[in-house]
N, C-alpha and C positions, 0 to 999 in steps of 0.2 A: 362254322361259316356256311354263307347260303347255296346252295349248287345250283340255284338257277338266278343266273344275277345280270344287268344289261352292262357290265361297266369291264373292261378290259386293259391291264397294262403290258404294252412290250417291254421288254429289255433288249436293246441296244448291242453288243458290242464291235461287229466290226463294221469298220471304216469303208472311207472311197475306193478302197483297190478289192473290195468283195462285192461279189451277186448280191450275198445274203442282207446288205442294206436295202437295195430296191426291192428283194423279195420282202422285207420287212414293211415295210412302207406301202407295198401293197396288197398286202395282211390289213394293213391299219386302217386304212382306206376302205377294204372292202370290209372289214369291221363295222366303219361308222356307216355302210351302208344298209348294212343288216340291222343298224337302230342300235348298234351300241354306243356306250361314251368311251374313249378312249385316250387314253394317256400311253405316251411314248419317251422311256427312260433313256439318255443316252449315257454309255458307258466307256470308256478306256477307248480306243481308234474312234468310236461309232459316235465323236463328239464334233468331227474334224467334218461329219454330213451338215453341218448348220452352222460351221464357219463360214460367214461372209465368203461366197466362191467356192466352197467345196463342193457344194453340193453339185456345180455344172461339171464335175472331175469323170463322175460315173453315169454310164448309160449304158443297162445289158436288152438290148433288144430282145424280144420284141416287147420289153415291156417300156411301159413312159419313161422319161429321164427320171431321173432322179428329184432335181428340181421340181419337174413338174408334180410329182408325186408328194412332195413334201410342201409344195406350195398349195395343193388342193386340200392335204390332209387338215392343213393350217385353216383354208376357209369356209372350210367344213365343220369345225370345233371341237379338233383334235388337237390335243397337248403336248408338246414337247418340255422334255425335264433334261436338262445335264445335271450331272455329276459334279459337285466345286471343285474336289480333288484333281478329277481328269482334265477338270477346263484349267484348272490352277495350275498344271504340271506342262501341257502346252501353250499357256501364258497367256489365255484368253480370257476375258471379261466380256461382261453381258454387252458392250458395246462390239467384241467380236464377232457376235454371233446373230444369224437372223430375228429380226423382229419378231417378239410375240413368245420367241422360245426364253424361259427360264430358267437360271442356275438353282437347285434346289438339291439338298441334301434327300438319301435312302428315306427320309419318313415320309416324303408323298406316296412311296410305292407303299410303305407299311402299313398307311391309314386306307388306300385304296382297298391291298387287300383283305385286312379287318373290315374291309363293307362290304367286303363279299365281290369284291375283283377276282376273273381270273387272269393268269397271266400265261404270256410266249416269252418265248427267250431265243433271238439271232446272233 
């Protein structure tokens, strides 16, 4: 694998009632502002951030809501992935969840990495 590469995936896992989402999110953002491409895995709890309305659940001052955060990450050309399992398990379909974000099974993180992705984990 490369060790100098511009592409970065997060992993995801907790939900609205953790810091650790908007500290995520604002890793990711300041990722894509350093010129990287970025992809964002969501995992187990950290699926319930981009259900329709979750995402206004959290906001750890001083940093931006949460929304707001995942709504710049998105128009900046940052990727959101769920997990099918975890979205299947809380009964969500791609119509549950914010626009733009997709249901995709563990091989978009695998083929990321084999290009020499590195990755975070929240």
């Amino acid at each position: 694998m490369s060790t100098n590469t511009d592409k970065l995936v997060i992993v995801m896992t907790k939900g609205i009632d953790s810091e650790m989402s908007s500290v995520g999110f604002t890793l990711a953002n300041g990722a894509l502002t350093a010129g990287l491409k970025v992809g964002v895995f969501l995992t187990s709890a950290a699926v319930d951030l981009v259900r329709k309305g979750g995402q206004q659940m959290t906001h750890v001052p001083p940093l931006e809501t949460l929304a707001g955060l995942i709504a710049s990450f998105q128009q900046r050309g940052g990727e959101i992935w769920v997990c099918p399992p975890c979205a299947k398990t809380r009964g969500y379909e791609a119509a549950d969840l914010l626009d733009g974000v997709t249901i995709v099974g563990g091989s978009v993180v695998f083929d990321a990495v084999k290009a020499g992705a590195a990755t975070l984990s929240f």
